[in-house]
TORPA-4810 file (N, C-alpha, C, O; in nm, 3 decimals):
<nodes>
NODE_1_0.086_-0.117_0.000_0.000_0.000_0.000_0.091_0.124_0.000_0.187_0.116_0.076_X
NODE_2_0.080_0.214_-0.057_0.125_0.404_-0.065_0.041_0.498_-0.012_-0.074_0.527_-0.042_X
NODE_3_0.129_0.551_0.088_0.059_0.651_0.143_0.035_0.781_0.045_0.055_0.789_-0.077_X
NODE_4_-0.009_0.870_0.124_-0.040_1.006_0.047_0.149_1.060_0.009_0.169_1.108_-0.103_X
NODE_5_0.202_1.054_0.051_0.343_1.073_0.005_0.413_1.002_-0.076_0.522_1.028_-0.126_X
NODE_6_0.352_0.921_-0.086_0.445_0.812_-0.214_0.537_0.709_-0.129_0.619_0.638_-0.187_X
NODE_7_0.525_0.705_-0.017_0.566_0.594_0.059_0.517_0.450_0.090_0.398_0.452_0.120_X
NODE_8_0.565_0.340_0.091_0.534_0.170_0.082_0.507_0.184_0.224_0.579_0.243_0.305_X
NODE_9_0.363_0.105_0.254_0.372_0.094_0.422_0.299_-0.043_0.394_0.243_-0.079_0.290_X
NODE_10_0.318_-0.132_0.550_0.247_-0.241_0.546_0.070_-0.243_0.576_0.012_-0.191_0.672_X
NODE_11_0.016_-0.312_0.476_-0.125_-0.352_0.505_-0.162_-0.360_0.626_-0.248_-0.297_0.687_X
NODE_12_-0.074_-0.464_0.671_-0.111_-0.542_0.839_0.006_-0.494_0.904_0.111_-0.468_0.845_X
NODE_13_-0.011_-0.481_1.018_0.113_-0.528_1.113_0.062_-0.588_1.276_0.013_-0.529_1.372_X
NODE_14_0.099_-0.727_1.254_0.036_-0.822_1.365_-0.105_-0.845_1.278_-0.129_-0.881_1.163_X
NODE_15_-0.195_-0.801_1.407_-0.394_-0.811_1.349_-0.436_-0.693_1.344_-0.558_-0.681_1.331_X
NODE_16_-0.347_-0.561_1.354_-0.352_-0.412_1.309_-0.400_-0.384_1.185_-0.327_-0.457_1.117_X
NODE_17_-0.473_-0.328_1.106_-0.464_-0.283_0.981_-0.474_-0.146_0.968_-0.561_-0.061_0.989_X
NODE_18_-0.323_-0.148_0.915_-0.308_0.006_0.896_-0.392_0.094_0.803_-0.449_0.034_0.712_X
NODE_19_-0.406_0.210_0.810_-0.540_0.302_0.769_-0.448_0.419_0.761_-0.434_0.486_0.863_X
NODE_20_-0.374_0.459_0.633_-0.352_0.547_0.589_-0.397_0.692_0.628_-0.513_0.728_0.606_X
NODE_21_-0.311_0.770_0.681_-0.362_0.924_0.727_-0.439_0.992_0.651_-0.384_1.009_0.542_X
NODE_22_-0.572_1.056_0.658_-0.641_1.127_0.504_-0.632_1.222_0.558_-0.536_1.273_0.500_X
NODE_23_-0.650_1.262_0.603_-0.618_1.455_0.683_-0.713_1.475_0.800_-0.801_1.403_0.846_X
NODE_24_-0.669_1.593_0.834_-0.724_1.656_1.004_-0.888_1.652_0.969_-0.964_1.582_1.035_X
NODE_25_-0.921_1.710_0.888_-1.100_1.775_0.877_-1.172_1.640_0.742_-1.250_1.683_0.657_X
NODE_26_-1.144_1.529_0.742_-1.231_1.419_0.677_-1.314_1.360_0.732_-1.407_1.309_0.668_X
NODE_27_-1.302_1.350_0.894_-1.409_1.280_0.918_-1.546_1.402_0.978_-1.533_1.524_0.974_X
NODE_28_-1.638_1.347_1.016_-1.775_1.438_1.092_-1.746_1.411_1.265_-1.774_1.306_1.324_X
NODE_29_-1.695_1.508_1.313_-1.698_1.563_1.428_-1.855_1.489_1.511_-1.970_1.515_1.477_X
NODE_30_-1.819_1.409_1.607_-1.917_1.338_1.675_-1.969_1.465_1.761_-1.896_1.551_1.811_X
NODE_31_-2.151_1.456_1.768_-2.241_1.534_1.828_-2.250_1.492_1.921_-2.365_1.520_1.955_X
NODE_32_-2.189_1.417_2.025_-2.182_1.404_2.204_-2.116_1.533_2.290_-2.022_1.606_2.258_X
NODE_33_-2.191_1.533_2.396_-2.156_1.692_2.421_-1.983_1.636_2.477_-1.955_1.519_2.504_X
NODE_34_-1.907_1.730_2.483_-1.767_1.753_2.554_-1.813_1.701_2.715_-1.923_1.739_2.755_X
NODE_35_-1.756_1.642_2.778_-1.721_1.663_2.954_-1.597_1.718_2.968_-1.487_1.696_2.916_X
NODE_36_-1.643_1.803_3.058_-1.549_1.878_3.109_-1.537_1.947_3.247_-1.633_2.019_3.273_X
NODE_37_-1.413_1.939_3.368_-1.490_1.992_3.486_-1.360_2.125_3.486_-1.290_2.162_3.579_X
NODE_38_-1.365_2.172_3.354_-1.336_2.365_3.421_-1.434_2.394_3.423_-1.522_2.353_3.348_X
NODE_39_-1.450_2.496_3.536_-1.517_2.597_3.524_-1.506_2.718_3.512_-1.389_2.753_3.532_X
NODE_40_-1.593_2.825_3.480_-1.553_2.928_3.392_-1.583_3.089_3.506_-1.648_3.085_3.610_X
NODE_41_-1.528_3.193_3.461_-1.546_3.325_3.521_-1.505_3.333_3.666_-1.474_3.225_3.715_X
NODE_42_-1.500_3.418_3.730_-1.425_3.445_3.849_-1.437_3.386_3.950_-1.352_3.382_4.040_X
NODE_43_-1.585_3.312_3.949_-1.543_3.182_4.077_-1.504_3.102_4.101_-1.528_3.042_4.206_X
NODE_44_-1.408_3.058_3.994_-1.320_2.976_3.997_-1.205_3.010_4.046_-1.118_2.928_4.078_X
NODE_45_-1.194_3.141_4.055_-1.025_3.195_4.096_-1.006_3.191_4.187_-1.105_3.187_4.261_X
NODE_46_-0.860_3.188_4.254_-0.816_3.168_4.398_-0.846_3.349_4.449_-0.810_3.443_4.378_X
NODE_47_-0.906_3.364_4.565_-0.828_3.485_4.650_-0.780_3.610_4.647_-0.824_3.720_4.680_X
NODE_48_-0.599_3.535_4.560_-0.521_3.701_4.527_-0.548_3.693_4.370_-0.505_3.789_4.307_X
NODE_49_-0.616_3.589_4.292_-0.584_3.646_4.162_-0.727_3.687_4.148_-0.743_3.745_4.040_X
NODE_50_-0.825_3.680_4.210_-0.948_3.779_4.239_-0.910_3.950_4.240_-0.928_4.030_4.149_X
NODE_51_-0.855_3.973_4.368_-0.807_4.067_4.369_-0.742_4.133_4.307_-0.765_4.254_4.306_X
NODE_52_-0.648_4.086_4.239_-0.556_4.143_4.132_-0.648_4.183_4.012_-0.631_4.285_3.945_X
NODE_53_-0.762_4.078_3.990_-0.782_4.101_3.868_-0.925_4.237_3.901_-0.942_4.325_3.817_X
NODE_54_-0.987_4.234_3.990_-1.100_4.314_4.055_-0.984_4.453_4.051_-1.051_4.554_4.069_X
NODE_55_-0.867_4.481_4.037_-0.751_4.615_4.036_-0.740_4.621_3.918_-0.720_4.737_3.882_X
NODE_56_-0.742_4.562_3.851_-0.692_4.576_3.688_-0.817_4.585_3.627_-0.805_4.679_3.548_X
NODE_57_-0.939_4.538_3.617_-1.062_4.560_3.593_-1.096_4.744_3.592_-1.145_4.818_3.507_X
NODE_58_-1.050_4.764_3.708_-1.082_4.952_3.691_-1.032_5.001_3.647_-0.911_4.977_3.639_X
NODE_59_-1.110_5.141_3.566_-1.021_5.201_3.459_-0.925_5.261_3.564_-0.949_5.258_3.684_X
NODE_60_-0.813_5.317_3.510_-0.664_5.377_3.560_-0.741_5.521_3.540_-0.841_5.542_3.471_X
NODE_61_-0.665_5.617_3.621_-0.665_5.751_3.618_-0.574_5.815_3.551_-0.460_5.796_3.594_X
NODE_62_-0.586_5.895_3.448_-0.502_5.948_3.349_-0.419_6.057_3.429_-0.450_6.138_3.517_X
NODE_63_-0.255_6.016_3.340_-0.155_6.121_3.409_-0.119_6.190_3.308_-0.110_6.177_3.186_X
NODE_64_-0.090_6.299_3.422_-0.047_6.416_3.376_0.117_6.394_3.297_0.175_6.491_3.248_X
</nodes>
């Protein structure tokens, strides 16, 4: 068998059958939702990076 490069690869190897790479976006993206346990927006943050970010959140006072 030849891959997309013009390279000899084996059919089998063991009871494997190799399946040639066709690219990133060929197949249909399965409709099962994601799990996932981040969670999102500031209650997730520790403490000081609350704080830090509740300081940086306000606008600055313009200098002279």
């Amino acid at each position: 068998m030849i891959n997309a490069v013009g390279r000899e690869i084996p059919e089998k190897i063991g009871d494997y059958v190799v399946k040639p790479y066709t690219g990133a976006y060929t197949t249909v993206p399965s409709d099962a939702p994601v799990h996932t346990l981040r969670t999102a927006g500031k209650h997730s943050m520790c403490p000081e990076t609350r704080k830090c970010w509740e300081v940086l959140r306000k606008p600055s006072k313009p200098q002279d």
